[in-house]
N, C-alpha and C positions, 0 to 999 in steps of 0.2 A: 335689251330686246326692243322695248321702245325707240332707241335711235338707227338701230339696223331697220324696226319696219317702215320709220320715218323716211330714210334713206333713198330704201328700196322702194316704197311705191310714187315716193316724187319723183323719183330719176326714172319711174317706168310711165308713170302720166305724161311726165313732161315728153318722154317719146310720142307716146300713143297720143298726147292733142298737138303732136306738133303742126299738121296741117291746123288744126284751127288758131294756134298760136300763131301762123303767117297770116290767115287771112283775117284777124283782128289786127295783127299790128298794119296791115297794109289799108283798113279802116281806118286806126285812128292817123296815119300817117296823111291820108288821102283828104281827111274830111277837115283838119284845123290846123295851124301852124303849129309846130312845137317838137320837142321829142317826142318816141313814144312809148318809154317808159318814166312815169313819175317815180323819185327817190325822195323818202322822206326820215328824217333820223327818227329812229325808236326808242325806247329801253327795253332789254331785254333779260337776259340770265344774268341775276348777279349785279344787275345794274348795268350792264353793260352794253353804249348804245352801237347801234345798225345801222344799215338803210335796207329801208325796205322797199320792195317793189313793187310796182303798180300799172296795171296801161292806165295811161293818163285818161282822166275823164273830165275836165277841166280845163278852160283856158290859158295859156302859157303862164306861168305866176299868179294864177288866182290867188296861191297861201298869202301872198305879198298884199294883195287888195282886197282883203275880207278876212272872215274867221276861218278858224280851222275846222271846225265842222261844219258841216254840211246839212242844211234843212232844204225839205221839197220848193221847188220852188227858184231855188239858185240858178239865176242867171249867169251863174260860170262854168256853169256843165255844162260840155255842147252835144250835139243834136247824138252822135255815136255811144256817148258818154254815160247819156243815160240808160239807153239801155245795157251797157256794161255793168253800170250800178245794180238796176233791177233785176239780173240775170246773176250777179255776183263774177260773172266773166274778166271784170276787173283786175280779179284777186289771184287770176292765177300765175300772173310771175311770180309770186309769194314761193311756188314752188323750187322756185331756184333759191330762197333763203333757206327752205327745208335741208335742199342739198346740202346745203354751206353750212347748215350748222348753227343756224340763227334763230330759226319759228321748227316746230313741232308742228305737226298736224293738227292733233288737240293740242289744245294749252290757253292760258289766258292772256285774251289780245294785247299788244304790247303799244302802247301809251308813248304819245310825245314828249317831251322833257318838258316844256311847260305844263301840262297837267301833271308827272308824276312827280315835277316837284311841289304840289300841295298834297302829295295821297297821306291818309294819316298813319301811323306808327301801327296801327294795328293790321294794315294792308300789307306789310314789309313782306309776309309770309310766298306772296305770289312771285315775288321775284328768285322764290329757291326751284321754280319747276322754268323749263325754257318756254315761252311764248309761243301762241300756234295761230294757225288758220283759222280756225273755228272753236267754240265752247259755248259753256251752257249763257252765258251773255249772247253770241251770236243767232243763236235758237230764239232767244228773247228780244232784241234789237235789229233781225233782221231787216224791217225796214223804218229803220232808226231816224229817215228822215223827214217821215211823216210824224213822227214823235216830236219831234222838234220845230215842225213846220209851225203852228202857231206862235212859237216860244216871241217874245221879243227881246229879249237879250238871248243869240242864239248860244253862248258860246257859256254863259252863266247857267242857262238852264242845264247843259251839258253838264257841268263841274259839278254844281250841286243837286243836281235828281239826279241824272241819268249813270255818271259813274261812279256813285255809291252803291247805286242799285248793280253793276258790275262788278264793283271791287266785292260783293259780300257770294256773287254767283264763282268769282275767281277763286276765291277761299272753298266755295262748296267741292270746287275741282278739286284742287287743290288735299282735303281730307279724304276724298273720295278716288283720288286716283289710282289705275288701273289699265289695263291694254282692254280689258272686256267696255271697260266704261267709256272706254274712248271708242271703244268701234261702236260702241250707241250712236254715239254723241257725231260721228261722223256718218252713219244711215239719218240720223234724225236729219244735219244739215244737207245730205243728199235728198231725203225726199221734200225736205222744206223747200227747196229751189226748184224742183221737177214734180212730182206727181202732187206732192202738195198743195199747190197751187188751185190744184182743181179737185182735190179728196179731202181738203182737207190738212190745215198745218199746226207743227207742234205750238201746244202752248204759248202764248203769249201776255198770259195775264199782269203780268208786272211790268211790261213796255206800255199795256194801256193804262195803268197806273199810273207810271210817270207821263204818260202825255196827260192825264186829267190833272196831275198834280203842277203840272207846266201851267196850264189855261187857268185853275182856279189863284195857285199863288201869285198869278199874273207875271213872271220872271220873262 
Protein backbone atom coordinates (compact mmCIF):
# COMPACT_ATOMS: atom_id res chain seq x y z
CA UNK A 1 0.00 0.00 0.00
CA UNK A 2 2.76 2.26 0.93
CA UNK A 3 4.73 1.92 -2.44
CA UNK A 4 1.63 1.97 -4.75
CA UNK A 5 0.60 5.47 -2.78
CA UNK A 6 4.26 6.38 -3.25
CA UNK A 7 4.21 5.65 -6.80
CA UNK A 8 0.99 7.05 -7.65
CA UNK A 9 1.22 10.46 -6.17
CA UNK A 10 4.93 11.19 -7.48
CA UNK A 11 4.24 10.11 -10.94
CA UNK A 12 0.85 12.59 -10.54
CA UNK A 13 3.02 15.71 -8.96
CA UNK A 14 5.66 15.27 -11.19
CA UNK A 15 2.73 15.85 -14.08
CA UNK A 16 0.83 18.36 -12.26
CA UNK A 17 4.25 20.80 -11.38
CA UNK A 18 5.60 20.05 -14.65
CA UNK A 19 5.31 23.63 -15.79
CA UNK A 20 7.06 24.75 -12.61
CA UNK A 21 9.69 21.95 -13.16
CA UNK A 22 10.49 23.91 -16.63
CA UNK A 23 10.54 27.19 -15.43
CA UNK A 24 13.11 26.24 -12.41
CA UNK A 25 15.13 24.31 -14.51
CA UNK A 26 15.36 27.19 -17.22
CA UNK A 27 16.38 29.28 -13.74
CA UNK A 28 19.00 27.51 -12.69
CA UNK A 29 20.10 26.86 -16.22
CA UNK A 30 20.02 30.76 -17.09
CA UNK A 31 21.52 32.13 -13.85
CA UNK A 32 25.07 29.89 -13.23
CA UNK A 33 27.12 27.59 -15.34
CA UNK A 34 26.65 23.90 -14.68
CA UNK A 35 24.08 21.22 -15.01
CA UNK A 36 20.79 21.53 -13.73
CA UNK A 37 20.46 18.70 -11.86
CA UNK A 38 22.86 17.88 -8.84
CA UNK A 39 23.39 13.86 -8.29
CA UNK A 40 24.76 12.93 -5.34
CA UNK A 41 25.31 9.11 -3.90
CA UNK A 42 23.14 8.00 -0.96
CA UNK A 43 22.40 5.00 1.11
CA UNK A 44 19.49 3.81 1.07
CA UNK A 45 17.20 0.47 1.58
CA UNK A 46 19.26 -2.17 2.75
CA UNK A 47 22.32 -0.28 2.36
CA UNK A 48 21.95 0.21 -0.82
CA UNK A 49 23.44 3.25 -2.54
CA UNK A 50 21.53 5.85 -5.31
CA UNK A 51 21.88 9.05 -6.65
CA UNK A 52 19.76 11.33 -5.74
CA UNK A 53 18.48 14.34 -7.33
CA UNK A 54 18.59 17.75 -6.96
CA UNK A 55 18.16 21.29 -8.96
CA UNK A 56 21.54 22.40 -8.29
CA UNK A 57 21.82 25.06 -5.85
CA UNK A 58 25.34 25.48 -5.65
CA UNK A 59 28.28 26.24 -7.73
CA UNK A 60 29.68 23.76 -10.29
CA UNK A 61 31.59 21.25 -7.81
CA UNK A 62 31.13 23.08 -4.61
CA UNK A 63 31.15 19.22 -2.86
CA UNK A 64 34.94 19.23 -4.36
CA UNK A 65 35.75 22.70 -2.53
CA UNK A 66 34.14 22.74 0.85
CA UNK A 67 32.07 20.53 3.22
CA UNK A 68 29.27 18.60 2.58
CA UNK A 69 26.90 20.55 4.37
CA UNK A 70 25.79 23.38 4.12
CA UNK A 71 25.58 26.41 6.78
CA UNK A 72 23.79 30.10 6.14
CA UNK A 73 26.09 32.03 4.83
CA UNK A 74 27.76 29.68 2.10
CA UNK A 75 29.31 31.37 -0.57
CA UNK A 76 28.64 28.48 -2.95
CA UNK A 77 25.03 28.89 -3.28
CA UNK A 78 24.11 31.05 -5.91
CA UNK A 79 21.79 33.80 -6.09
CA UNK A 80 18.57 31.20 -7.56
CA UNK A 81 19.87 28.71 -5.13
CA UNK A 82 18.94 30.10 -2.35
CA UNK A 83 15.84 30.61 -2.73
CA UNK A 84 15.35 26.93 -3.93
CA UNK A 85 16.83 26.08 -0.47
CA UNK A 86 14.38 28.30 1.50
CA UNK A 87 11.27 27.20 -0.52
CA UNK A 88 12.53 23.44 -0.26
CA UNK A 89 11.74 23.78 -4.36
CA UNK A 90 15.18 22.07 -4.66
CA UNK A 91 13.96 18.90 -3.57
CA UNK A 92 11.65 18.18 -6.01
CA UNK A 93 13.35 15.98 -8.49
CA UNK A 94 13.60 13.76 -5.49
CA UNK A 95 10.30 12.88 -7.07
CA UNK A 96 11.65 10.94 -9.81
CA UNK A 97 13.65 8.72 -7.10
CA UNK A 98 10.07 8.06 -5.56
CA UNK A 99 9.12 6.80 -9.08
CA UNK A 100 12.17 4.56 -9.32
CA UNK A 101 12.04 3.00 -6.34
CA UNK A 102 14.72 4.68 -4.18
CA UNK A 103 13.14 7.41 -1.49
CA UNK A 104 9.53 7.01 -0.18
CA UNK A 105 7.78 10.06 0.52
CA UNK A 106 8.09 9.62 4.28
CA UNK A 107 10.96 7.87 5.37
CA UNK A 108 14.35 8.65 6.99
CA UNK A 109 16.50 10.87 4.98
CA UNK A 110 19.11 9.02 3.45
CA UNK A 111 22.77 9.93 4.33
CA UNK A 112 26.07 10.07 2.25
CA UNK A 113 28.55 7.13 2.65
CA UNK A 114 30.82 9.12 4.51
CA UNK A 115 28.60 9.92 7.49
CA UNK A 116 26.86 6.60 7.37
CA UNK A 117 29.85 5.01 7.61
CA UNK A 118 30.42 6.26 11.29
CA UNK A 119 26.34 5.67 12.31
CA UNK A 120 26.63 3.41 15.36
CA UNK A 121 25.22 -0.11 15.53
CA UNK A 122 22.16 0.87 17.20
CA UNK A 123 21.02 3.08 14.17
CA UNK A 124 21.20 -0.10 11.73
CA UNK A 125 17.34 -0.43 12.27
CA UNK A 126 16.55 2.69 9.66
CA UNK A 127 17.99 1.27 6.93
CA UNK A 128 15.18 -1.83 6.96
CA UNK A 129 12.22 0.95 6.04
CA UNK A 130 13.25 2.87 2.26
CA UNK A 131 14.42 6.56 2.70
CA UNK A 132 12.06 9.47 1.90
CA UNK A 133 11.46 13.02 1.14
CA UNK A 134 10.60 14.13 4.32
CA UNK A 135 10.23 12.90 8.23
CA UNK A 136 10.08 13.70 11.63
CA UNK A 137 14.10 15.13 11.24
CA UNK A 138 12.95 17.23 8.40
CA UNK A 139 10.02 18.99 10.59
CA UNK A 140 12.92 19.59 12.98
CA UNK A 141 15.80 20.73 10.71
CA UNK A 142 14.00 22.38 8.24
CA UNK A 143 16.17 25.23 8.31
CA UNK A 144 19.17 23.28 9.16
CA UNK A 145 21.39 25.89 7.96
CA UNK A 146 20.90 28.35 10.31
CA UNK A 147 21.67 25.51 12.89
CA UNK A 148 24.94 25.24 11.73
CA UNK A 149 25.60 28.83 10.74
CA UNK A 150 27.54 29.59 13.78
CA UNK A 151 29.17 26.09 14.09
CA UNK A 152 32.97 26.44 13.32
CA UNK A 153 33.88 23.07 12.31
CA UNK A 154 30.76 22.87 10.02
CA UNK A 155 30.77 19.53 9.05
CA UNK A 156 31.72 18.17 12.87
CA UNK A 157 29.07 19.82 14.45
CA UNK A 158 26.92 18.15 11.78
CA UNK A 159 28.21 14.45 12.73
CA UNK A 160 28.12 14.87 16.25
CA UNK A 161 24.87 17.02 17.39
CA UNK A 162 23.01 17.35 14.65
CA UNK A 163 22.69 13.55 13.16
CA UNK A 164 22.33 12.00 16.42
CA UNK A 165 19.64 14.12 17.07
CA UNK A 166 18.22 12.51 13.57
CA UNK A 167 19.32 9.16 13.71
CA UNK A 168 17.06 8.73 17.23
CA UNK A 169 13.90 10.91 15.19
CA UNK A 170 14.52 8.00 12.27
CA UNK A 171 14.11 5.24 14.89
CA UNK A 172 10.94 7.16 16.21
CA UNK A 173 9.50 6.66 12.41
CA UNK A 174 10.65 3.78 12.18
CA UNK A 175 8.59 2.13 15.65
CA UNK A 176 5.94 4.30 14.68
CA UNK A 177 5.28 3.58 11.11
CA UNK A 178 2.12 3.73 9.32
CA UNK A 179 0.21 5.31 6.04
CA UNK A 180 -1.88 7.48 8.77
CA UNK A 181 1.49 8.75 10.37
CA UNK A 182 2.89 9.37 7.25
CA UNK A 183 0.08 11.52 5.87
CA UNK A 184 0.72 13.63 9.23
CA UNK A 185 4.11 13.88 8.63
CA UNK A 186 3.50 15.02 5.03
CA UNK A 187 0.58 17.88 5.96
CA UNK A 188 3.01 18.98 8.83
CA UNK A 189 5.87 19.32 6.04
CA UNK A 190 3.29 20.94 3.63
CA UNK A 191 2.09 23.47 6.00
CA UNK A 192 5.71 24.01 7.48
CA UNK A 193 6.89 25.49 3.84
CA UNK A 194 3.44 27.34 3.09
CA UNK A 195 1.07 28.53 5.52
CA UNK A 196 3.35 28.11 8.19
CA UNK A 197 5.55 30.45 7.64
CA UNK A 198 3.25 32.99 8.52
CA UNK A 199 0.66 30.98 11.23
CA UNK A 200 2.96 29.53 12.61
CA UNK A 201 5.28 26.22 12.25
CA UNK A 202 5.62 22.79 13.65
CA UNK A 203 7.84 22.32 16.43
CA UNK A 204 11.25 22.87 16.46
CA UNK A 205 12.52 22.49 19.67
CA UNK A 206 15.46 20.03 19.37
CA UNK A 207 16.91 22.05 16.12
CA UNK A 208 17.29 25.00 18.64
CA UNK A 209 18.90 22.71 20.93
CA UNK A 210 21.37 21.67 18.78
CA UNK A 211 22.16 25.02 17.53
CA UNK A 212 22.81 26.12 21.35
CA UNK A 213 24.65 22.99 21.84
CA UNK A 214 26.79 24.03 18.73
CA UNK A 215 27.69 27.82 20.17
CA UNK A 216 28.22 26.64 23.78
CA UNK A 217 30.46 23.30 23.00
CA UNK A 218 32.18 25.79 20.71
CA UNK A 219 32.53 22.76 17.87
Amino acid sequence: MKRLFDFTSALLALIVLSPLLLLLTLAVKLTSPGPVIYRQQRVGLNRRPFQMLKFRSMRRDADRVGPLVTAGGDERVTCIGRFLRKTKLDELPELWNVVKGDLSIVGPRPEVPRYVAGYLTEWEAIFSVRPGITDLATLQFRNEESVLENARDHERAYAEIVIPIKMNLALEYVKRSSFFFDIRIILLTLWGITLGRFFGEPDRRLADEAKRRIVEEAI
